[in-house]
C-alpha positions in Angstrom: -24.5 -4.3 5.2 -21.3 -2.3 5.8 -19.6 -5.1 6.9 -20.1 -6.8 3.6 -18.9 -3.8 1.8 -15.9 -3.7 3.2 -15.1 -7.1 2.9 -15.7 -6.9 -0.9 -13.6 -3.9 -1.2 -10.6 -5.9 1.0 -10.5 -9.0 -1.2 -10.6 -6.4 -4.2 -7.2 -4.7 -2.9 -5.8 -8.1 -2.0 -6.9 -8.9 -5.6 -5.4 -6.3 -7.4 -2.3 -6.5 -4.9 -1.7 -10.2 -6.3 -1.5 -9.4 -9.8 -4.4 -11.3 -11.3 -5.7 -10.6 -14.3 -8.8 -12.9 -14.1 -10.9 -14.6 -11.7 -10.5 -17.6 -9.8 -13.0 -20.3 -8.4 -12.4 -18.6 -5.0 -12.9 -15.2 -5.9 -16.2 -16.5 -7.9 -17.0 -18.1 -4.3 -16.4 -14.8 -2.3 -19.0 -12.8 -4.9 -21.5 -15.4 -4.9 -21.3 -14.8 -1.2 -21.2 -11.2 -1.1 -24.3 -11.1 -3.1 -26.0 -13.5 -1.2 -25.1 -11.6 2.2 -25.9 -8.2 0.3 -29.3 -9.2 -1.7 -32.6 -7.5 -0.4 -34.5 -9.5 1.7 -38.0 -8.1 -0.3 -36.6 -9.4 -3.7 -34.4 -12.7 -3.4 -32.4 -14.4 -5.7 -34.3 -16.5 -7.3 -33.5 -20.3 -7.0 -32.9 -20.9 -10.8 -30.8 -17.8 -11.0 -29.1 -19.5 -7.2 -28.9 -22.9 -9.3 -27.4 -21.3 -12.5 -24.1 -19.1 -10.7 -23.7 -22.7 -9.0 -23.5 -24.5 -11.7 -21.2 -22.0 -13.6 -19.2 -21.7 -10.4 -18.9 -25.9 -11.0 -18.4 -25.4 -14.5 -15.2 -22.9 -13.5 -14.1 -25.4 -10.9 -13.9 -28.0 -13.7 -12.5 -26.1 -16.3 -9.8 -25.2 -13.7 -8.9 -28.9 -12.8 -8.9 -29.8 -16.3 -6.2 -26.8 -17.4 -4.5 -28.5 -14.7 -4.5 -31.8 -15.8 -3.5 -30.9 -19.7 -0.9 -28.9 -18.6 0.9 -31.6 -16.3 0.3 -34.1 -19.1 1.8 -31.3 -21.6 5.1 -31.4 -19.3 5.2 -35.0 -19.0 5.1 -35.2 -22.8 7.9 -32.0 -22.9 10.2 -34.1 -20.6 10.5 -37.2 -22.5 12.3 -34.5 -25.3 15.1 -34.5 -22.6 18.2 -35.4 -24.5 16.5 -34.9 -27.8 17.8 -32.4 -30.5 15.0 -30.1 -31.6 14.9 -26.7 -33.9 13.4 -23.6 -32.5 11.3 -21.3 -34.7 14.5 -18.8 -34.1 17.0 -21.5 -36.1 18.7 -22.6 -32.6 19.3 -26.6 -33.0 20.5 -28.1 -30.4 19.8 -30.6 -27.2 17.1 -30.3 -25.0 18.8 -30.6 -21.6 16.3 -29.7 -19.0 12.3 -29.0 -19.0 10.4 -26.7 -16.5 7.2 -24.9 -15.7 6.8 -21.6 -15.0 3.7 -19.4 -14.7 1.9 -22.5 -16.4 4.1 -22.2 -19.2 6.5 -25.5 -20.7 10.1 -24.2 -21.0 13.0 -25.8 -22.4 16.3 -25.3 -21.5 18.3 -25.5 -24.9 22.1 -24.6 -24.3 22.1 -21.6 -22.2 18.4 -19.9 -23.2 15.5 -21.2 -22.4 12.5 -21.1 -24.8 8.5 -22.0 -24.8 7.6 -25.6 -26.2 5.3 -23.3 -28.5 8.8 -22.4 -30.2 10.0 -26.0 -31.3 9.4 -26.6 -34.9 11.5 -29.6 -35.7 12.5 -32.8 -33.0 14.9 -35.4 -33.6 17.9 -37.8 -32.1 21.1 -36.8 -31.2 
């Protein structure tokens, strides 16, 4: 039992260490674990409460793949502005001359800044 303890408060440092704001399908995993390992033996988890944090863990696993999915489509669609003049919500016009992602975010690279795809309010030719 104290094992399990301090393994919970570990991944919590490493968690808090890293940054994250939210939880990810692994650190779902490593609670559903935890409890597992932790629950008393006299008073299970039940199996529809087992079957119900599995399927939400799923259900996280999917929503996860999917983010993943829109956002390399959302990059692929950014790219094809390469070349393109566009207006920013700021008044900049100019060419789009290079498109990244960083921290799950589209940015373009418009002259010398570089702004969010959310900013573009106008595309057109050169």
């Amino acid at each position: 039992m104290i094992w399990g303890t301090q393994a919970v408060g570990t991944q919590t440092t490493e968690t808090s260490e890293r940054g994250k704001n939210t939880l990810d399908k692994h650190d779902f995993l490593q609670l559903l674990v935890t409890q597992l390992r932790l629950q008393n033996p006299l008073n299970p988890l039940s199996d529809q409460e087992f079957s119900t944090q599995l399927a939400q863990y799923s259900s996280l696993e999917e929503m996860q793949n999917a983010n993943k999915s829109l956002q390399s489509l959302l990059f692929l669609n950014a790219s094809s502005l390469i070349g393109k003049k566009v207006e920013l919500s700021d008044g900049t016009v100019g060419p789009v001359e290079s498109v990244t992602m960083r921290e799950e975010q589209v940015i373009l690279e418009v002259g010398d800044s570089e702004y969010s795809i959310n900013e573009i309010v106008k595309v057109g030719e050169i």
